[in-house]
C-alpha positions as CSV (number, residue, x, y, z in Angstrom):
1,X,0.0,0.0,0.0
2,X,1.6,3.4,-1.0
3,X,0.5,6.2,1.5
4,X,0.0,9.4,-0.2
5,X,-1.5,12.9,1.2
6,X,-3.3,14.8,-1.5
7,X,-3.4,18.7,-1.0
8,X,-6.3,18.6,0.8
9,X,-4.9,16.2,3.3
10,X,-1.7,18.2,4.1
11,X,-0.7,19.5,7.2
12,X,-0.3,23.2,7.3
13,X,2.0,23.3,10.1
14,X,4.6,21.5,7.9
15,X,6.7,23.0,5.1
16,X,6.3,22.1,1.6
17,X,9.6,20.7,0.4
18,X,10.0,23.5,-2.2
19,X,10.5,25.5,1.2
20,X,12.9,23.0,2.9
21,X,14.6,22.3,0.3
22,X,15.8,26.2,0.1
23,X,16.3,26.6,3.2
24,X,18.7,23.5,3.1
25,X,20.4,24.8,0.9
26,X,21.0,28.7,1.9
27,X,21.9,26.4,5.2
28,X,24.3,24.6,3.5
29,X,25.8,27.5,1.3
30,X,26.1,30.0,4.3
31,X,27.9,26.7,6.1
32,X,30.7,26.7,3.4
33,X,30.9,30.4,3.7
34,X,31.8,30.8,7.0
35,X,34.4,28.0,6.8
36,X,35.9,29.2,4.2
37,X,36.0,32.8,5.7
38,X,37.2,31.1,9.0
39,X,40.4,29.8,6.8
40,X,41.1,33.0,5.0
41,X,41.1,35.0,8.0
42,X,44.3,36.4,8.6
43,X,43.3,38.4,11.9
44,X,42.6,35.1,14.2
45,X,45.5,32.9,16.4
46,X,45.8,29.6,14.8
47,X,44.0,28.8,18.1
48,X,40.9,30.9,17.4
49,X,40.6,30.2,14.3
50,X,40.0,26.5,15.5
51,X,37.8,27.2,18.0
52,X,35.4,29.2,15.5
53,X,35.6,26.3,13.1
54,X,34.8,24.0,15.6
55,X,31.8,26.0,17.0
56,X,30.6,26.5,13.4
57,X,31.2,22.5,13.0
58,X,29.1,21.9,16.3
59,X,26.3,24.3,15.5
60,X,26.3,25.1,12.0
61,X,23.8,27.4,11.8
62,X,23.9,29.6,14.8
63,X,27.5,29.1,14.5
64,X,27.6,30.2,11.0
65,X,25.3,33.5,11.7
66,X,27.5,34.3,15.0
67,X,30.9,34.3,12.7
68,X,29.7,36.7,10.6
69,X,28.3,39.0,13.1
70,X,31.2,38.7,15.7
71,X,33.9,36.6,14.4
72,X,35.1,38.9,11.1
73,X,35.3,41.7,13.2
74,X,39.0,43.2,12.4
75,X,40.9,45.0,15.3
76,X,41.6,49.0,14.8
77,X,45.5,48.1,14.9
78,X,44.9,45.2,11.9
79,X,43.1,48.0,9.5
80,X,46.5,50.1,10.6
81,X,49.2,47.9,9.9
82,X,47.8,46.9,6.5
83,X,47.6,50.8,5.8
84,X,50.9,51.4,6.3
85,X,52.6,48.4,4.2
């Protein structure tokens, strides 16, 4: 027997995949992003820039959304010393 919801039968309360299937994907694209951003960041210790990867690894999407609000940051004396090279 193959179980099959017509429209009428849906639930409202759940997603069409259409909708999770974006989301899944901006999820998935904005988890690359941040670990490739973690990598090229030349601002972090070696040590911090494990610690972010792992956070982003552990929680990708809070992770992910918390390195690009917090974790790019650049310290005034970073913008200055790349100014004057």
């Amino acid at each position: 027997m193959i179980l099959a919801l017509s429209t009428s039968e849906a639930n409202p309360l759940v997603p069409s995949w259409g909708i999770m299937g974006f989301l899944l994907i901006l999820n998935a694209i904005l988890f690359v992003a941040a670990l490739v951003s973690i990598a090229r960041n030349r601002t972090n210790t070696t040590g911090a820039t494990v610690v972010w990867a792992l956070i982003v690894l552990a929680v990708p999407v809070l992770g992910s959304v918390l390195w690009f609000l917090i974790g790019r940051r650049e310290t005034s004396n970073s913008r200055f010393r790349d100014q004057a090279r």
